[in-house]
N, C-alpha and C positions, 0 to 999 in steps of 0.2 A: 500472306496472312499476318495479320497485326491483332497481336494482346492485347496492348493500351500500352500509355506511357511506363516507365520504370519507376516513375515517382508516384505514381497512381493517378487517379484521374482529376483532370485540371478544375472543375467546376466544384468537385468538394475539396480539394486543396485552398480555392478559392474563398470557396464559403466559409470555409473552417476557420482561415487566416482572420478574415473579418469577426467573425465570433469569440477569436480568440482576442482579439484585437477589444472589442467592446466590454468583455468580460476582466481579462487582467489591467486592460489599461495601461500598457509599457508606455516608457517616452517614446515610440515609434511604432507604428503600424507593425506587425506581424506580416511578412511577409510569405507569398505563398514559398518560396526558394527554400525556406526554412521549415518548410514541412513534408513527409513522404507519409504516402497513405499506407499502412499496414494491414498482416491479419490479425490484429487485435495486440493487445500491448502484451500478452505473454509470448506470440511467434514473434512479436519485435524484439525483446529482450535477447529471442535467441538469434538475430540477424546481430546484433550490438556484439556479441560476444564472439559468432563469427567472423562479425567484420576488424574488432578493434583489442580481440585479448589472445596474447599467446598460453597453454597451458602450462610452460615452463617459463617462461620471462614473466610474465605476468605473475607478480610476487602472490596477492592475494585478491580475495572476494570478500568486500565488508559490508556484512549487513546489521543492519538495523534491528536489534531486538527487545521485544516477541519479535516474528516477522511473518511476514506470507511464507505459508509452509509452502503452497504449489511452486514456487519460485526454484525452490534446491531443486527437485530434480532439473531445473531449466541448467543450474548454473553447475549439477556432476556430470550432465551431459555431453558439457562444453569440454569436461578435464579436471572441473576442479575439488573433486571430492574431496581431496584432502587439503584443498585451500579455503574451506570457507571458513571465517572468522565474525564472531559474535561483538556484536558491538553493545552497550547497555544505553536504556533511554535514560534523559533525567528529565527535570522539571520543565527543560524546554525541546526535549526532542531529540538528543545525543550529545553522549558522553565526549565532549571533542576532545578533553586533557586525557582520556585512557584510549582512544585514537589516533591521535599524534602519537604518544609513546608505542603504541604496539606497531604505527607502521614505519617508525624509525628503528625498530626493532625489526623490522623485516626487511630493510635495505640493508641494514648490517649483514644479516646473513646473504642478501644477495651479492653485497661487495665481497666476501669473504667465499662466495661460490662463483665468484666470476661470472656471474649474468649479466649480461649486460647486452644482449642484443636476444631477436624471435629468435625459435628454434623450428617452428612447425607452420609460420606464416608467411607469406611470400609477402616482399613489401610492394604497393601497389599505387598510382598519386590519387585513388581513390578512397582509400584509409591509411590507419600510424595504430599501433601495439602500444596499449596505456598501461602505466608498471603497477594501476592498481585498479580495481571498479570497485565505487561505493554505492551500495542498492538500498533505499529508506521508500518510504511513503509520508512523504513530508505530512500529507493535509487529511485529517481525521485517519489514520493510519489502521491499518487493516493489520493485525486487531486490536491495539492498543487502545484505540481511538486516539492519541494524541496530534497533538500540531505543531510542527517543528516552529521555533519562532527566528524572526528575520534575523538575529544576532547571529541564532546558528548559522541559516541558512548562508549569510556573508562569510562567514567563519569557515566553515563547511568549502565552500568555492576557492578562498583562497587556500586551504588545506590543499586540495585536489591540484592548484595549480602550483604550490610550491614540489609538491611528490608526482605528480606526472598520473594522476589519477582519474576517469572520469566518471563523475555521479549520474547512474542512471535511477529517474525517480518514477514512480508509477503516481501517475497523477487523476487514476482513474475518480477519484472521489471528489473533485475540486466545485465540482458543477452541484453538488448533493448535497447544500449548508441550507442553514435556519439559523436565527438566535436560539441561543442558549438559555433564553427565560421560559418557564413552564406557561408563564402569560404572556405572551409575545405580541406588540403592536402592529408584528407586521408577520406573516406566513412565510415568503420570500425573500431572499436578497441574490438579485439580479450583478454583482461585482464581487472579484474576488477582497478577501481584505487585505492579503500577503501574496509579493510576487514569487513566481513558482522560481525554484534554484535555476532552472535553466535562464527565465529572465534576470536573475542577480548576477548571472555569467555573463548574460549578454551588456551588463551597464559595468557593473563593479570596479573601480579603480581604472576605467577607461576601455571598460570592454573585452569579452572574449578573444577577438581577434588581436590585440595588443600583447597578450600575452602568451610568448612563444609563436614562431615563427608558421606552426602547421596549420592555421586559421581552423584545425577543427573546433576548439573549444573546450569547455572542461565536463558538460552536463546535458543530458540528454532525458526528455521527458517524452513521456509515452502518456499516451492516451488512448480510453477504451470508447465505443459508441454501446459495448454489453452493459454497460453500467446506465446508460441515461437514453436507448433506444430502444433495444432489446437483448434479452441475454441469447447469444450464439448465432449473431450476427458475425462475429470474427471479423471484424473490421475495424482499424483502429488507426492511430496518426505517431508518428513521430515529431517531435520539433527540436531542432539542435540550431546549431550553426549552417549556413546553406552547404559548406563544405561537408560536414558529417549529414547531413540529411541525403545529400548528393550519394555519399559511400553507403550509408544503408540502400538507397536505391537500387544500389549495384552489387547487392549480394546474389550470389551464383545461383541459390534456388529461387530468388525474385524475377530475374534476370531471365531467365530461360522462357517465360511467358510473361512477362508483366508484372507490374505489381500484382501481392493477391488480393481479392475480393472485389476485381472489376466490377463485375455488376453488382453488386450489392454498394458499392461504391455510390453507383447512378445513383440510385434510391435513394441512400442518404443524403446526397447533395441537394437533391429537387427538397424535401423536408425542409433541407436547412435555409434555401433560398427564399423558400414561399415564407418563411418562420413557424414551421407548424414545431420543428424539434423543442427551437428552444422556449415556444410558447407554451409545449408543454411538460419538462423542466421546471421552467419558472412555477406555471399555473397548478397543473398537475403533482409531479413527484416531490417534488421541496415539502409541498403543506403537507402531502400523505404521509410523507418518511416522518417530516416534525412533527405532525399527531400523534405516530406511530412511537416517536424515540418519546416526546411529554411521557403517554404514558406508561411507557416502561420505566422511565424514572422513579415516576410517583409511585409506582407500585415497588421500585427496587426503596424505595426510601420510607415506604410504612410497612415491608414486610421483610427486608433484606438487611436493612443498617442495621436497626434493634440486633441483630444477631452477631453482629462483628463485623460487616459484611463491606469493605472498602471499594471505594471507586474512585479512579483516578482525579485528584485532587486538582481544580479549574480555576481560575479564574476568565475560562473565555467567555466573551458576547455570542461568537459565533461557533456552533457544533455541526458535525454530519458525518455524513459513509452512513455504514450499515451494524455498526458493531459498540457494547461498550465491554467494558474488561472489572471484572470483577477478580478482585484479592480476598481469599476464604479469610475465616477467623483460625488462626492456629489452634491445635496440627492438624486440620482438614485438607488434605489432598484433593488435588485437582481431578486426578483420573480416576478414584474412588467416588467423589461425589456425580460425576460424569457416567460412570457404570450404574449407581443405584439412583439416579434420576432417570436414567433410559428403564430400569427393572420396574421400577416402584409406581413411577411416575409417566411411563411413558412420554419420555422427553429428554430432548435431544438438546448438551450444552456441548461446549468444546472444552476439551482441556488444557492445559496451560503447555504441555508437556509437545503437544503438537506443533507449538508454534517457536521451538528450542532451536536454534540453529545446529544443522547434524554434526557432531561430535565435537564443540567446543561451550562447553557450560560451566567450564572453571568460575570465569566472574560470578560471585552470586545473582550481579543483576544479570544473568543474562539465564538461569535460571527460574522456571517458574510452575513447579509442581505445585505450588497453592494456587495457581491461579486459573479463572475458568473465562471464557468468553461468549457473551449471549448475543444474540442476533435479533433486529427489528424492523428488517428490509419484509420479509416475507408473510408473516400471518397479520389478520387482524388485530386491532386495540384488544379487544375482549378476551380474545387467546394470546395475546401477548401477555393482557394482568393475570390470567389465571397460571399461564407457565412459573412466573414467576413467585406467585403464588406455592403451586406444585412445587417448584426448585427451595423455597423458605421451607417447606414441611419437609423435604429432605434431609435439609443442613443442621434445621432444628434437631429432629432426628439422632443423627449423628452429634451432634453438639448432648443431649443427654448421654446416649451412651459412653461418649468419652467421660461425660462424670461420673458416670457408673462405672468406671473402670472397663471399658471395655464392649460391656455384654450387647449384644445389638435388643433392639427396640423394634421388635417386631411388630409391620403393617397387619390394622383389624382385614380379614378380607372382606368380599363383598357381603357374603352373607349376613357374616358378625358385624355388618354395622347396618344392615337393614332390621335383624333383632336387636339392634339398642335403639334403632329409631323407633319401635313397636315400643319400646318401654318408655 
């Protein structure tokens, strides 16, 4: 009996390498050796963690924040409940001078505890035990919406390889840009504009493979087909170095049958070959998302800013993902305006408080009870302006009561405003 290959199936590894190839544009072809077809980029995050982190050698887990809340339980699964560590954004995508410091603050304690080698992982020439993993969402970040910029991302790579660290990045949103003008001359943009950190690993100062002797490399990028195919497809791609793409291969629950999502695999390869996927990407999803994000802007910018109402401060050409992040006007809480927008309003935001890294929010930036994050992957334009509509009459709302010391400002209900419309 035969599953398929361990790296997944050769014809969408194939196809994939070329798309990725025409899309990022590295100095060299993307090779298929450099890629394993996954079940979607959150079962691969937990093959990475199987395959390359001890829960006691392995100093910490640094992530990115806000950050993808579903991600923690990926990474206290692994062990590391009590290792995960908040990192704060700034103006380009993280904080690298209070990351250096906090993880030279973490090898001191592990020189001072004698760690120095796995404790629970058996060494194998299929993987190497990394003494840190760094987890961000470089490109329109979930939920921040930010874009890590190339300074970081260079920055970032050599960090990783001076401390033996490897950056896994979710790159699910790379493929899901537009300009950033409310007028746009153009719908699509068919290239990326920034190479992902895994390609800055692959060239940087003479290449992954140059640096350190285990040719795995420092960066590992995951990719979803739920994001630009369909959602619960579970089917997704890793790209690393051929060495680490090879060790994910061979994780013991892949391994026992194949890679996963064989047949769903086929499917997507034939798409990808004939060009239906990315034709409609380009044609399709790009213009609807960019319709969709114009206008929530323009609705957050005549009925949101008047109120206090911050959004991450830009100067990009190019936007995407699914999300933007809004900052309350003080002292508006996130998870109080998030309760009485579901009561009032029936409507759904998220809270700030969600996306905290679990039990490290000392930094203030890493912190963010003010802040809420709204979403414009799913409903129409129309319902889009009116939520946010709905979400300004809330804040409003609470924005008097606070000047009234307090007292709430009670909604007319249905009736009592169908009698003031009679008047």
């Amino acid at each position: 009996m035969c599953y398929g290959p361990d790296a997944g199936d050769p014809r969408l590894r194939r196809n994939m390498a070329e798309w990725l190839t025409r899309f990022y544009n590295p100095a060299d072809p993307v090779s298929e050796d450099r890629i394993c077809i996954s079940g979607g980029a959150s079962q691969n995050l937990a093959c990475l963690l199987q395959d390359f982190t001890d829960p006691v050698f392995t100093r910490n887990v640094w992530i990115v924040a806000p950050a993808y809340m579903l991600a923690f339980r990926i990474f206290e699964d692994a062990g590391f409940h009590k290792k995960l560590r908040a990192v704060p954004e700034d103006d380009q995508g993280i904080d690298m001078q209070y990351l250096r410091t906090q993880i030279r603050k973490s090898e001191d304690k592990a020189k001072s505890q004698n760690n120095n080698e796995p404790q629970f992982k058996l060494s194998r020439p299929s993987n190497k035990i990394y003494k840190h993993v760094i987890y961000a969402v470089p490109a329109f970040s979930n939920p921040s919406s930010k874009t890590m910029s190339l300074r970081r991302r260079e920055e970032l790579v050599r960090l990783a390889r001076e401390y033996d660290a490897l950056i896994i990045t979710d790159d699910v949103y790379d493929f899901l840009q537009w300009p950033s003008s409310l007028s746009p001359s153009t719908l699509s943009i068919e290239t990326a504009g920034l190479p992902r950190i895994v390609d800055v690993d692959r060239y940087l100062d003479g290449g992954a493979e140059r640096h350190g002797a285990d040719g795995f490399g420092n960066a590992a990028s995951n990719g979803s087909f739920s994001k630009i195919f369909g959602p619960g497809l579970r089917t997704g791609w890793l790209e690393g170095t051929p060495k680490l793409a090879y060790g994910v291969s061979q994780t013991g629950s892949s391994r026992s049958g194949g890679s996963p999502s064989q047949l769903t695999a086929c499917f997507v390869a034939e798409t990808l070959e004939i060009g239906e996927l990315q034709r409609y990407v380009y044609d399709t999803l790009q213009p609807a998302y960019g319709s969709r994000y114009r206008r929530m802007v323009e609705t957050i910018n005549k009925h949101l800013t008047p109120l206090g109402v911050l959004t991450p401060q830009t100067d990009r050409e190019v936007v995407g993902g699914y999300f933007i992040w809004l900052t309350l006007p003080s002292p508006l809480k996130g998870l109080v305006v998030a309760q009485r927008a579901k009561e009032e309003e029936n409507l759904a935001v998220a809270q700030g408080e969600m996306f905290e890294v679990p039990g490290d929010t000392e930094h203030e930036g890493t912190s963010f009870s003010n802040d809420i994050r709204v979403c414009f992957a799913w409903e129409d334009e129309a319902m889009l302006a009116e939520g946010i509509e709905r979400l300004a009459a809330v804040i409003g709302r609470m924005l008097i009561e606070e000047a009234d010391g307090g007292q709430p400002t009670r909604r007319a209900t249905a009736k009592e405003e169908d009698a003031k419309n009679l008047w």
